[in-house]
MOPAC internal coordinates of N, CA, C and O (Angstrom, degrees):
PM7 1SCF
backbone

  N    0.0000 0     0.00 0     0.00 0    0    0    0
  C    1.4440 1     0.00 0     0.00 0    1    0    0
  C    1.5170 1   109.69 1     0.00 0    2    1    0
  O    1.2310 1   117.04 1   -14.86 1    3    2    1
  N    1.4915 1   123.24 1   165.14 1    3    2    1
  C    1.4172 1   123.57 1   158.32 1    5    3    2
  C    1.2520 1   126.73 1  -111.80 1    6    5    3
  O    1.2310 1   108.91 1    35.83 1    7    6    5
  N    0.9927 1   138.37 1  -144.17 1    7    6    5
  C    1.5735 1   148.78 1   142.06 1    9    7    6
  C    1.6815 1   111.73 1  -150.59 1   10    9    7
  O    1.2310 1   139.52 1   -55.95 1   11   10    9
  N    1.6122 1    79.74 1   124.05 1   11   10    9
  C    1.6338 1    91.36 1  -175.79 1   13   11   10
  C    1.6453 1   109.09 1   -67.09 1   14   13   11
  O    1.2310 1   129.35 1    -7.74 1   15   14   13
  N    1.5307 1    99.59 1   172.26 1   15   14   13
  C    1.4387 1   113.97 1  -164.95 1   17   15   14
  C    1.7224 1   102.52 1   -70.41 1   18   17   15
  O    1.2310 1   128.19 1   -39.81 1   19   18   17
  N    1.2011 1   101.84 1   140.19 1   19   18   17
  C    2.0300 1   105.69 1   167.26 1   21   19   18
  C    1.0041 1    99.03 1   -54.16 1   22   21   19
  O    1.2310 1   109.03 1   155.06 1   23   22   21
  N    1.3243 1   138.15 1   -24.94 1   23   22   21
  C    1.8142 1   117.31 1  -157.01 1   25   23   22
  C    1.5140 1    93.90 1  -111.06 1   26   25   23
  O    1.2310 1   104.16 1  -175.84 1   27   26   25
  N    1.1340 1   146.81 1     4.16 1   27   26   25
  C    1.2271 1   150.07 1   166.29 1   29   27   26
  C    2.1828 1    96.51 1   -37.13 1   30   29   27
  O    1.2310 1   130.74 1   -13.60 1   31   30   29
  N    1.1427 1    96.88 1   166.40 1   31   30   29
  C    1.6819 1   103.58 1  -174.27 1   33   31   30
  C    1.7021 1    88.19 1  -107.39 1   34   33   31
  O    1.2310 1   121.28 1   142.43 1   35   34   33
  N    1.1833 1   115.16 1   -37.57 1   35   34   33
  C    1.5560 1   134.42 1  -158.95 1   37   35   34
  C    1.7624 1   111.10 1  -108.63 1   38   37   35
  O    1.2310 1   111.91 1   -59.09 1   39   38   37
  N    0.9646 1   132.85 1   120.91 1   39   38   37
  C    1.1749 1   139.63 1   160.53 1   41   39   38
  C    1.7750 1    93.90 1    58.15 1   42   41   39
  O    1.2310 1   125.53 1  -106.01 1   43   42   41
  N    1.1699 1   106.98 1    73.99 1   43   42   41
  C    1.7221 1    95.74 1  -170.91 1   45   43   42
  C    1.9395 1    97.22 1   -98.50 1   46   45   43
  O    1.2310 1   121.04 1   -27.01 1   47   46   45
  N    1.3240 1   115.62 1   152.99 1   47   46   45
  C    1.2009 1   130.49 1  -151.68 1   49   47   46
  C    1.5481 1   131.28 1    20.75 1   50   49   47
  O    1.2310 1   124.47 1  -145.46 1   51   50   49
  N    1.1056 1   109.02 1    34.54 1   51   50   49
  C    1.3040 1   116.15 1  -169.65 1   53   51   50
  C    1.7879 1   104.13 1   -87.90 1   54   53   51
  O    1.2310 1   119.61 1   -27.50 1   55   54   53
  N    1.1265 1   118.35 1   152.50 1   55   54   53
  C    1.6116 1   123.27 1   164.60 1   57   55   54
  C    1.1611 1    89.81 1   -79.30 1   58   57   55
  O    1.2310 1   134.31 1   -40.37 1   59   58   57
  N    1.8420 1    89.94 1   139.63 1   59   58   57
  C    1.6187 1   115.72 1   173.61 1   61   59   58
  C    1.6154 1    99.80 1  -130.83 1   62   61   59
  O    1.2310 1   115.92 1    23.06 1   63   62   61
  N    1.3292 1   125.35 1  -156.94 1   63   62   61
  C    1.3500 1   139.76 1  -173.78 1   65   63   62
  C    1.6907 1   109.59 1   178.82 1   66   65   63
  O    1.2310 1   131.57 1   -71.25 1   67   66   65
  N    1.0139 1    95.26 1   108.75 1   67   66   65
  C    1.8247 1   114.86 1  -171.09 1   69   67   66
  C    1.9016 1    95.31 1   -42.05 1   70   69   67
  O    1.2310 1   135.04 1   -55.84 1   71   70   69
  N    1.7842 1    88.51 1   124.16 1   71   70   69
  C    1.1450 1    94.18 1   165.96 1   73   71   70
  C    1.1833 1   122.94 1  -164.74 1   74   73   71
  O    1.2310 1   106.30 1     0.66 1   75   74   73
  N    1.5253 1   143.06 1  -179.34 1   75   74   73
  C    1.2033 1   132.18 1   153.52 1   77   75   74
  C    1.3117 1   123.47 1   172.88 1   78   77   75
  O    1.2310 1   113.39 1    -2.10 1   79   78   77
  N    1.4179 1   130.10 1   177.90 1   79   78   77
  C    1.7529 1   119.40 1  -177.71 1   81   79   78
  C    1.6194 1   130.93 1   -39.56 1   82   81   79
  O    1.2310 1   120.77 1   -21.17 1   83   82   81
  N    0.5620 1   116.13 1   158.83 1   83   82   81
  C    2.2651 1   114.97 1  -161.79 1   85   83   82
  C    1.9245 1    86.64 1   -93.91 1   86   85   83
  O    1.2310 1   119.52 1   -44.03 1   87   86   85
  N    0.8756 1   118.52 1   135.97 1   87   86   85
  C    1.6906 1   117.07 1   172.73 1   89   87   86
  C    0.8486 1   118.97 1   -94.61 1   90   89   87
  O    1.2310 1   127.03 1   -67.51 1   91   90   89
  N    1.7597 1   104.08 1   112.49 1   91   90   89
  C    1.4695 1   115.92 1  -166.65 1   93   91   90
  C    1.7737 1   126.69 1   -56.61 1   94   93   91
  O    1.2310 1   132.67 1   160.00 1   95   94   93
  N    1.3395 1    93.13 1   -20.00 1   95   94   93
  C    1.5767 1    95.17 1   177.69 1   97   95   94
  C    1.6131 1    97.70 1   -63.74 1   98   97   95
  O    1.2310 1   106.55 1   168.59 1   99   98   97
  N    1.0259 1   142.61 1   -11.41 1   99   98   97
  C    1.7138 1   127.43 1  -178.44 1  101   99   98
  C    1.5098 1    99.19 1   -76.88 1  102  101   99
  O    1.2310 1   116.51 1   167.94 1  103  102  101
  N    1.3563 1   124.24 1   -12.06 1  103  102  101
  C    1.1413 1   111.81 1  -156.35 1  105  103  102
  C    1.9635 1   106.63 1   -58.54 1  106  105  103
  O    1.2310 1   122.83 1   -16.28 1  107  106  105
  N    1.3447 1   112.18 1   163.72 1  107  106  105
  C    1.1209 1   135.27 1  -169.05 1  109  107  106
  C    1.8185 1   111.58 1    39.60 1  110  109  107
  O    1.2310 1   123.96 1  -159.47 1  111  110  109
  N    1.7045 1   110.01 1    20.53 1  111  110  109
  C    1.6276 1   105.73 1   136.47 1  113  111  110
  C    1.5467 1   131.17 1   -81.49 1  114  113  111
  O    1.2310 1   101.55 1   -70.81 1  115  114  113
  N    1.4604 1   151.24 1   109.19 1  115  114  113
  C    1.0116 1   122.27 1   171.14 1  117  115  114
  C    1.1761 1    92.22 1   105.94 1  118  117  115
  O    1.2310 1   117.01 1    -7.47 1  119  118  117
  N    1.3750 1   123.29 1   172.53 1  119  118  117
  C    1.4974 1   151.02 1   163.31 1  121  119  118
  C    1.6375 1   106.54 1   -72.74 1  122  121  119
  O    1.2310 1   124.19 1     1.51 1  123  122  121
  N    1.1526 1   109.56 1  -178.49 1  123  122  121
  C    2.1186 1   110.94 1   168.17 1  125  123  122
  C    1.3007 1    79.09 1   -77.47 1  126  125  123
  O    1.2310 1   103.33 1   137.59 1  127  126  125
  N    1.6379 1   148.24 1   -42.41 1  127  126  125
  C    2.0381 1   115.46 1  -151.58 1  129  127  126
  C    1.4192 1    95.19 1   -78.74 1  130  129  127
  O    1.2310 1   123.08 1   153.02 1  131  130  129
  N    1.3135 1   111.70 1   -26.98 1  131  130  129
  C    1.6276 1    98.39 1   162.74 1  133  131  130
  C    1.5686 1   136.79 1   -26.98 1  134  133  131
  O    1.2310 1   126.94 1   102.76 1  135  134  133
  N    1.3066 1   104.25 1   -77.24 1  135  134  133
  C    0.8108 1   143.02 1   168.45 1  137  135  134
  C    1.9601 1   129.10 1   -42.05 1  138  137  135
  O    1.2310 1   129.91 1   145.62 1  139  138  137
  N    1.2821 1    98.50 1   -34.38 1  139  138  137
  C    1.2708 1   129.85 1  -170.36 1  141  139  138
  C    1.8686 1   110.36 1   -95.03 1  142  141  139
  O    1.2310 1   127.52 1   134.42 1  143  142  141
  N    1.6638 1   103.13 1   -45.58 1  143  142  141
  C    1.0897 1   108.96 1   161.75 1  145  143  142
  C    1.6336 1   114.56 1   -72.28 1  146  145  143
  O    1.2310 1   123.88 1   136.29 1  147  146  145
  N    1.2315 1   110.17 1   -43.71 1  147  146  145
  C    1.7771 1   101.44 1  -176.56 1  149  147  146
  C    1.6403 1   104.42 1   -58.23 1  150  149  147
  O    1.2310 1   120.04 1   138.65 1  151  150  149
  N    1.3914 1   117.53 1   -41.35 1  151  150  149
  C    1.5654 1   101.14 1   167.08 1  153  151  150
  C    0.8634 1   124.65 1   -58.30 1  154  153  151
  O    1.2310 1   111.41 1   151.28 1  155  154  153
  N    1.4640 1   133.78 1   -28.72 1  155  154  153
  C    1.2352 1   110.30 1  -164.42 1  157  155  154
  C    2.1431 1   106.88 1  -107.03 1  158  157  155
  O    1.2310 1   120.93 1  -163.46 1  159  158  157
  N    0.7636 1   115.82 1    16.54 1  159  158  157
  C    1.1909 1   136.44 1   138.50 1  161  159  158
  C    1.2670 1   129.68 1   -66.65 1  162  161  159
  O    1.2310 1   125.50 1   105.21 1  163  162  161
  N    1.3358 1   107.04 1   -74.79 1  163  162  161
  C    2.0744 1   109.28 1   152.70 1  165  163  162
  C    1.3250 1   108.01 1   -16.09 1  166  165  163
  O    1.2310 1   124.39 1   109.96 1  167  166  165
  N    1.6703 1   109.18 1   -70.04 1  167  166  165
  C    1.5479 1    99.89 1  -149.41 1  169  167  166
  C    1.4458 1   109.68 1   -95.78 1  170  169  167
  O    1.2310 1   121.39 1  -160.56 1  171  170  169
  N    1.3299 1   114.95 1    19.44 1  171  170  169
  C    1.4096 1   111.10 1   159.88 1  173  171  170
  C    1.3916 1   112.79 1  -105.92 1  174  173  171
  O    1.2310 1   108.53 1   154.72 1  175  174  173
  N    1.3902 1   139.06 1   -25.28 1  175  174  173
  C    1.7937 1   125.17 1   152.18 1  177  175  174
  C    1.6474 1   100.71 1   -47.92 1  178  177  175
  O    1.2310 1   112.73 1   110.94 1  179  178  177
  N    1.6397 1   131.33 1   -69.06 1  179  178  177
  C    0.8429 1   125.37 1  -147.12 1  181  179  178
  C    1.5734 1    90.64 1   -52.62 1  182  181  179
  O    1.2310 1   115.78 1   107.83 1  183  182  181
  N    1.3906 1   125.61 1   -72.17 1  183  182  181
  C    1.8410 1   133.37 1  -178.87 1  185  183  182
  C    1.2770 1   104.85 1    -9.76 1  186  185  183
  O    1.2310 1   124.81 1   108.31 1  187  186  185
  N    0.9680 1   108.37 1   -71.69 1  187  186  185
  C    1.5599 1   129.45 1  -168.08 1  189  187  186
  C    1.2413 1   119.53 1   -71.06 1  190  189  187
  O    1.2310 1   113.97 1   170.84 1  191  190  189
  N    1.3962 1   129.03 1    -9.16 1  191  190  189
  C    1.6472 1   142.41 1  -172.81 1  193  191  190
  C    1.5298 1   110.14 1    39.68 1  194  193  191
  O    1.2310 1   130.76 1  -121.11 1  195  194  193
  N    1.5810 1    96.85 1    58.89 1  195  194  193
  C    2.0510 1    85.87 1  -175.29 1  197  195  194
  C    1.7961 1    88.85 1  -107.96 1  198  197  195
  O    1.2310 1   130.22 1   -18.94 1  199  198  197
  N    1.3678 1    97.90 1   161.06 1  199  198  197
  C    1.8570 1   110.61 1  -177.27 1  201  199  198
  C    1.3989 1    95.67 1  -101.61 1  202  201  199
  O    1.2310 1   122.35 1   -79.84 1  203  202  201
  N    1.3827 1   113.11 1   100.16 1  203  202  201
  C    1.6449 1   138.43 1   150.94 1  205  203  202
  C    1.5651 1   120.68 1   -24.27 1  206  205  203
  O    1.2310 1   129.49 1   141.48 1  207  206  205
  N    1.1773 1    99.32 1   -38.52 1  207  206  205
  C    1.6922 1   116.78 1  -172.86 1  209  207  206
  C    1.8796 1    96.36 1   -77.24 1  210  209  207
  O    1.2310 1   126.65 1   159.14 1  211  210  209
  N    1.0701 1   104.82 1   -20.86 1  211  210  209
  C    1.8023 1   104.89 1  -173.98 1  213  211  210
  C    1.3345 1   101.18 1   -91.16 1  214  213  211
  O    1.2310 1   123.20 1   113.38 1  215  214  213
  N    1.7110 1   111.47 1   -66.62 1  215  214  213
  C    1.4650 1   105.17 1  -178.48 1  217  215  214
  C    1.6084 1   106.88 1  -124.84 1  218  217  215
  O    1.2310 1   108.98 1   -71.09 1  219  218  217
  N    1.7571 1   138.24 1   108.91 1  219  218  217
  C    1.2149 1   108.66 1  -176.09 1  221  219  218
  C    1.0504 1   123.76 1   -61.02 1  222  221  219
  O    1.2310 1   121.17 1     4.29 1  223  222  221
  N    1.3310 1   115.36 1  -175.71 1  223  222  221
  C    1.4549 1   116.25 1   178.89 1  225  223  222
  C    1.3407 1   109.18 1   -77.93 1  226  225  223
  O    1.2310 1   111.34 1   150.53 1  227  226  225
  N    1.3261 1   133.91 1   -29.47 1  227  226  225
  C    1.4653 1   115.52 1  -146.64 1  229  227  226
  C    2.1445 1    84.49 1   -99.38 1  230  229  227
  O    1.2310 1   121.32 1  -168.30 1  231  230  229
  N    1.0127 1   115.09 1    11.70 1  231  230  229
  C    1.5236 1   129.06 1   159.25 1  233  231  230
  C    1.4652 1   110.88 1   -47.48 1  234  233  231
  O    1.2310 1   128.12 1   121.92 1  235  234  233
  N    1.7695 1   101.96 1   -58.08 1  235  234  233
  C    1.3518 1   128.27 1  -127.27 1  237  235  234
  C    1.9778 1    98.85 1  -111.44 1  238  237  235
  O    1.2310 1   134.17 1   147.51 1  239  238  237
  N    0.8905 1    90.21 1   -32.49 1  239  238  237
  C    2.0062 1   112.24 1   174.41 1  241  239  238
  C    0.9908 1   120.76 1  -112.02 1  242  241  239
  O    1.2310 1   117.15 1   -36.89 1  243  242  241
  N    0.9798 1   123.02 1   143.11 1  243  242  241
  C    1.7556 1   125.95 1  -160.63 1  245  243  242
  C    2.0725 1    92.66 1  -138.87 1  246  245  243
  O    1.2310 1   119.35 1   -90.56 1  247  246  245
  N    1.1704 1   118.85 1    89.44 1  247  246  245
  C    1.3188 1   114.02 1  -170.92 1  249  247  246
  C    1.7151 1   107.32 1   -76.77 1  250  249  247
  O    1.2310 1   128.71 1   -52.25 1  251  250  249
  N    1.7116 1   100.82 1   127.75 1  251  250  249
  C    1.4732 1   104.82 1   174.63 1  253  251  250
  C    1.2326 1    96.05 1   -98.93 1  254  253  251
  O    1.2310 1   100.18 1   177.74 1  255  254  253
  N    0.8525 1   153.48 1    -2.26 1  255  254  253
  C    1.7007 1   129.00 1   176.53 1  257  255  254
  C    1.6091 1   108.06 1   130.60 1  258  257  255
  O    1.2310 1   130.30 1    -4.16 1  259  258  257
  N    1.3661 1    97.74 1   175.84 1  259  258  257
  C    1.7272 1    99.43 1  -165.20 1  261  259  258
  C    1.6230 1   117.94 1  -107.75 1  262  261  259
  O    1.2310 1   115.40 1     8.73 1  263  262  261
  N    1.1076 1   126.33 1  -171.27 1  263  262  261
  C    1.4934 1   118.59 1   156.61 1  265  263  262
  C    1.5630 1    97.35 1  -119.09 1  266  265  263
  O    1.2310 1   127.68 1    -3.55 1  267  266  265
  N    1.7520 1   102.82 1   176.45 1  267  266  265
  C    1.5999 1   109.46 1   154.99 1  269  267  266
  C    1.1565 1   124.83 1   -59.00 1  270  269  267
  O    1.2310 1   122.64 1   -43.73 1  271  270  269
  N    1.3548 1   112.56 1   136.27 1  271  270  269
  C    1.8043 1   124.36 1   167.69 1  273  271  270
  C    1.3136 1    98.62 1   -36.76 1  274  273  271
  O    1.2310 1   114.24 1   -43.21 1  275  274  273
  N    1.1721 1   128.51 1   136.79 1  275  274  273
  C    1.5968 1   149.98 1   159.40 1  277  275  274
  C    1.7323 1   114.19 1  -130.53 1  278  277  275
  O    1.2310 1   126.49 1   -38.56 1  279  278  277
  N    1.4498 1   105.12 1   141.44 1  279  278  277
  C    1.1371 1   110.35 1  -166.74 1  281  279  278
  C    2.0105 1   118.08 1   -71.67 1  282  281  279
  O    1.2310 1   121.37 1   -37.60 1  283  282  281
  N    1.0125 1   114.98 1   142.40 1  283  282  281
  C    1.4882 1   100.88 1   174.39 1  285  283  282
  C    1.3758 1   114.08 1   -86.63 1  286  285  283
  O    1.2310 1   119.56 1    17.19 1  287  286  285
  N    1.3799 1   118.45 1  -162.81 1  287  286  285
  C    1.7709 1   117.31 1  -174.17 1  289  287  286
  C    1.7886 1    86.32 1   -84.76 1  290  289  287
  O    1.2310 1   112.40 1   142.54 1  291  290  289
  N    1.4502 1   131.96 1   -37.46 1  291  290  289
  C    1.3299 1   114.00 1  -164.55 1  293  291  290
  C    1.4662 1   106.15 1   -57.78 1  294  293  291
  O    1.2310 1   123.00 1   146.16 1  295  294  293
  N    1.7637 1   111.85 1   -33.84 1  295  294  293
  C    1.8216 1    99.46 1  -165.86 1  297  295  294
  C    1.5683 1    91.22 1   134.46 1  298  297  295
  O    1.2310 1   116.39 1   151.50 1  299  298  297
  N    1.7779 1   124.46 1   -28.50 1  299  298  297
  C    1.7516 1   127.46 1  -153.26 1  301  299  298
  C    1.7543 1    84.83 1   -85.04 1  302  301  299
  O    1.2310 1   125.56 1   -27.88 1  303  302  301
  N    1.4676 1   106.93 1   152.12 1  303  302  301
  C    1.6215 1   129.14 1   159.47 1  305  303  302
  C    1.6107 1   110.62 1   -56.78 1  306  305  303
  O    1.2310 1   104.85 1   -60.56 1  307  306  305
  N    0.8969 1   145.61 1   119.44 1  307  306  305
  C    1.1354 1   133.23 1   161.19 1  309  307  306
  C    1.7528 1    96.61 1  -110.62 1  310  309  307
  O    1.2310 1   129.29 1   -15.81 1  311  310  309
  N    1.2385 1    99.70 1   164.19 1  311  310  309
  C    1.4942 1   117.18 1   175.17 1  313  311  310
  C    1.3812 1   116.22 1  -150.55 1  314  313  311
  O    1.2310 1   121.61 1   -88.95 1  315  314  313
  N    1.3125 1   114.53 1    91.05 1  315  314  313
  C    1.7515 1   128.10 1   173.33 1  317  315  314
  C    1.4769 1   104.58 1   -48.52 1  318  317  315
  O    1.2310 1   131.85 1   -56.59 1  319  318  317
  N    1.5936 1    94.72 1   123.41 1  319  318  317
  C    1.3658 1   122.71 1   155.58 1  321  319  318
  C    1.7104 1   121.43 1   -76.56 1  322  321  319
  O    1.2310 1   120.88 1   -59.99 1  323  322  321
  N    1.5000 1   115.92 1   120.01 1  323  322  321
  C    1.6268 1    82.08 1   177.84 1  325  323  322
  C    1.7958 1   106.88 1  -110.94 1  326  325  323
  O    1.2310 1   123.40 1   -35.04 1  327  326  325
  N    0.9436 1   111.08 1   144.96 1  327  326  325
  C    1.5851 1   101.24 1   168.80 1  329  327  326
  C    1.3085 1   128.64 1  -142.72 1  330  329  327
  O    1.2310 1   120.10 1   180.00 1  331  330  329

């Protein structure tokens, strides 16, 4: 997890956990955990600003598996990655 910046306008120091929409261009690679895991891989280099080209990610994470989609406060599915 992180904690966002105090000076943020939006959710300022709050714990977050790298995440974000699945990219639809993968569609019909893989299964949805496909898919679900490659995001959430994505959005933890991007979170984290690490250079992929040095060490990839799937180097660096070792994915154990997921939970059920649970709803967030907006209303969206999320589905925890754990790794």
């Amino acid at each position: 997890f992180t904690r966002r910046s105090a000076t943020l306008s939006n959710h300022a120091s709050q714990i977050s956990f790298p995440g974000g929409y699945y990219d639809s261009s993968l569609d019909g690679i893989g299964d949805d955990g496909d898919r679900l895991v490659n995001t959430a891989l994505r959005e933890t280099q991007e979170e984290l600003c690490y250079n992929t080209d040095q060490l990839p990610t799937s180097s660096l994470i070792k994915v154990l598996g997921r939970t059920q989609p649970v709803p967030s406060m907006q209303g969206k599915k999320v589905t925890p990655i754990i790794g």
